[in-house]
Wavefront OBJ file of the C-alpha trace (Angstrom):
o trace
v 0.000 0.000 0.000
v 1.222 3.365 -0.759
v 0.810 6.835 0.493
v 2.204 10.227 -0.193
v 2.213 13.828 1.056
v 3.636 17.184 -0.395
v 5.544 19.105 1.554
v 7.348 22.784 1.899
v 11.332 22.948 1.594
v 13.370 25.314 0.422
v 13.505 24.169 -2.766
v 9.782 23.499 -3.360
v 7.237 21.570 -2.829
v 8.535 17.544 -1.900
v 6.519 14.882 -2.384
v 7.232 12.181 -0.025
v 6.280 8.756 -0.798
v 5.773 5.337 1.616
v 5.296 2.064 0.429
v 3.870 0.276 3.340
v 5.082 3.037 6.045
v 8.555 2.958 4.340
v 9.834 5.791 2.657
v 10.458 4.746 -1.152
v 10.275 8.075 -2.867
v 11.243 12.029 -2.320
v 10.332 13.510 -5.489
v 10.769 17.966 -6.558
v 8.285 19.278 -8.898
v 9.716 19.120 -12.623
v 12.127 16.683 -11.701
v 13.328 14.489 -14.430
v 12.254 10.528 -14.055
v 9.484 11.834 -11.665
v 7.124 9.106 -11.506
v 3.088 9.392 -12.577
v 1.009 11.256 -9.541
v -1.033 8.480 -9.941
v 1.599 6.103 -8.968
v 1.907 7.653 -5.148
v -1.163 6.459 -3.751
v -3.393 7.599 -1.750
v -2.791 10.884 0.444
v -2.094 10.757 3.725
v 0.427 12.313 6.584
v 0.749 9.567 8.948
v 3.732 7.692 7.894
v 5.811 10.352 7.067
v 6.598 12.334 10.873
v 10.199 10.863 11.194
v 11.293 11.903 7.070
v 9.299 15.759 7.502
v 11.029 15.877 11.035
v 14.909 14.693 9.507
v 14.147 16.896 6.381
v 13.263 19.958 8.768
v 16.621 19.531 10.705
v 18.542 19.152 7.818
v 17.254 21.918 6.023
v 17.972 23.910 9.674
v 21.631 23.216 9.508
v 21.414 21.028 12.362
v 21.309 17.111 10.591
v 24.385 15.989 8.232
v 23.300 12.346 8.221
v 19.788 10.507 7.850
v 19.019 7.798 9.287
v 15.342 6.825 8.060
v 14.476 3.566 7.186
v 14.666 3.524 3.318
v 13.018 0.868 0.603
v 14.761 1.842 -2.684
v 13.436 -0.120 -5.782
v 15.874 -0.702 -8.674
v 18.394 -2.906 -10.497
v 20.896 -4.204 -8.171
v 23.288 -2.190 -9.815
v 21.495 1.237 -9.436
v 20.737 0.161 -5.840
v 24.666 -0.692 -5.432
v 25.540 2.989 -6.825
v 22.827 4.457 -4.138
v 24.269 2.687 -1.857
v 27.747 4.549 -2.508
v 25.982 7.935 -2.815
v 24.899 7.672 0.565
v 28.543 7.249 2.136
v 29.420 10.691 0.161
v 29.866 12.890 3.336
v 27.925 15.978 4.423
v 29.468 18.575 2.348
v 31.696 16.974 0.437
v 31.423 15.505 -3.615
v 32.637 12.770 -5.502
v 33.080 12.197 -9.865
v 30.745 9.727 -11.360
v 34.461 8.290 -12.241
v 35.103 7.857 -8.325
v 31.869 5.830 -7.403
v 33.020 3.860 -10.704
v 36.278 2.950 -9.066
v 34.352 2.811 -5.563
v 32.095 -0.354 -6.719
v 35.170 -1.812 -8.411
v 34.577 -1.285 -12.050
v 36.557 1.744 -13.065
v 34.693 2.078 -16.879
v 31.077 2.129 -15.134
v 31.297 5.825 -15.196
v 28.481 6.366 -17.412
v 26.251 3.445 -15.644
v 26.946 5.076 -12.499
v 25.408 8.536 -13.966
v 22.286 6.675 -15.176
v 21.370 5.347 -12.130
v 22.748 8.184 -10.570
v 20.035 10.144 -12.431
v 17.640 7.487 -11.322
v 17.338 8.029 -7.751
v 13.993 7.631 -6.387
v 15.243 9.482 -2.735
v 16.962 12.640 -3.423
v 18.085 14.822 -1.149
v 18.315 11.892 1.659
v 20.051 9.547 -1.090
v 22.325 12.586 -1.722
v 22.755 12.608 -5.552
v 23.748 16.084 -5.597
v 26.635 15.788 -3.980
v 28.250 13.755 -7.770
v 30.006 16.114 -9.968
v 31.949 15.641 -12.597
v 35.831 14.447 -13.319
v 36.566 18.627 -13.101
v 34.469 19.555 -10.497
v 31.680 20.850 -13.288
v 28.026 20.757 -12.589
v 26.696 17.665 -14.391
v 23.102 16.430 -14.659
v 20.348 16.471 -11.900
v 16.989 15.464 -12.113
v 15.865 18.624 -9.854
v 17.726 20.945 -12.344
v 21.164 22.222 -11.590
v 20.208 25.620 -10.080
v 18.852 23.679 -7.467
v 22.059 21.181 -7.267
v 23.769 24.074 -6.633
v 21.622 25.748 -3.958
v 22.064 22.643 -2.260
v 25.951 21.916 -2.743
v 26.188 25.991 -1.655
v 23.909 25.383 1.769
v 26.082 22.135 2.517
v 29.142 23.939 2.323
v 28.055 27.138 4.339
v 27.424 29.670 1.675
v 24.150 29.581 1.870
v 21.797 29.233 4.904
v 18.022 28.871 4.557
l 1 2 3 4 5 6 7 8 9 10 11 12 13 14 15 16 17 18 19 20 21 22 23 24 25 26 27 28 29 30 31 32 33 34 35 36 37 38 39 40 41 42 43 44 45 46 47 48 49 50 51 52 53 54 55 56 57 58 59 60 61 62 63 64 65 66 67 68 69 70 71 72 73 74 75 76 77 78 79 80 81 82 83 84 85 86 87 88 89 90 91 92 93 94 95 96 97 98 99 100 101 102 103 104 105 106 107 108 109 110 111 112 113 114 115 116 117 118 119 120 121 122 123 124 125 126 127 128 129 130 131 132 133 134 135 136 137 138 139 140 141 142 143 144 145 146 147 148 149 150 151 152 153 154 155 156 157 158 159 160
């Protein structure tokens, strides 16, 4: 059974959704590989206190690591890859060409972007924080302005 609710961030509306009181999806409006609306089911607040609480504090400055209870569905690889995204400190970015290396196959580069790009948990699956082999901006599914709001507000520049 699923359930979803919207909620406020500084970077838009979120749309959380639980598959059986599990988080499964954090979705921004206009976000590339965004689901169907229809696919969230039903609305309803209840199983999302813990994410909206976590998401509040780390919007606050004041939470550099979640620890919700996540149920990510995809390949094994792309689930492998979100895995590694979610060891990417607070802060701190990594090349597509490093989480290659990191899962032991150095030419996945371009696999690693893909499901990279794939994420159904941004934000708490940090995504954002891959960049490419220069440093450059490179794809994000919430667009890149907001990629960088959120790179700037983990370094310190910006506070919300």
């Amino acid at each position: 059974m699923k359930q979803h609710t919207v909620i406020d961030s500084p970077y838009g509306p979120l749309t959380l959704v639980a598959e059986d009181g599990v988080l499964c999806g954090l979705y921004m409006t206009d976000q590339r590989h965004r689901p169907p609306q229809e696919s969230f089911g039903t609305p309803d607040d209840e199983p999302f206190g813990e994410a909206e609480e976590q998401l509040e504090a780390y919007f606050a400055g004041e939470l550099k690591e979640f620890t919700l209870e996540l149920r990510l569905h995809g390949t094994p690889f792309q689930r492998t890859v979100w895995d590694q995204l979610r060891r990417i400190p607070y802060g701190e970015t990594r090349g597509y060409g490093e989480l290659a290396d990191a899962l032991g196959n150095p030419k996945a580069s371009r696999a690693v972007g893909l499901a990279n790009g794939k994420n159904p948990i941004g934000i708490i699956v940090p995504c954002h924080r891959v960049v490419g082999a220069n440093g450059s901006l490179t794809g994000y599914g919430g667009g890149l302005e907001r990629k960088q709001r959120l790179l700037d507000f983990e370094r310190g520049s910006a506070l919300f």
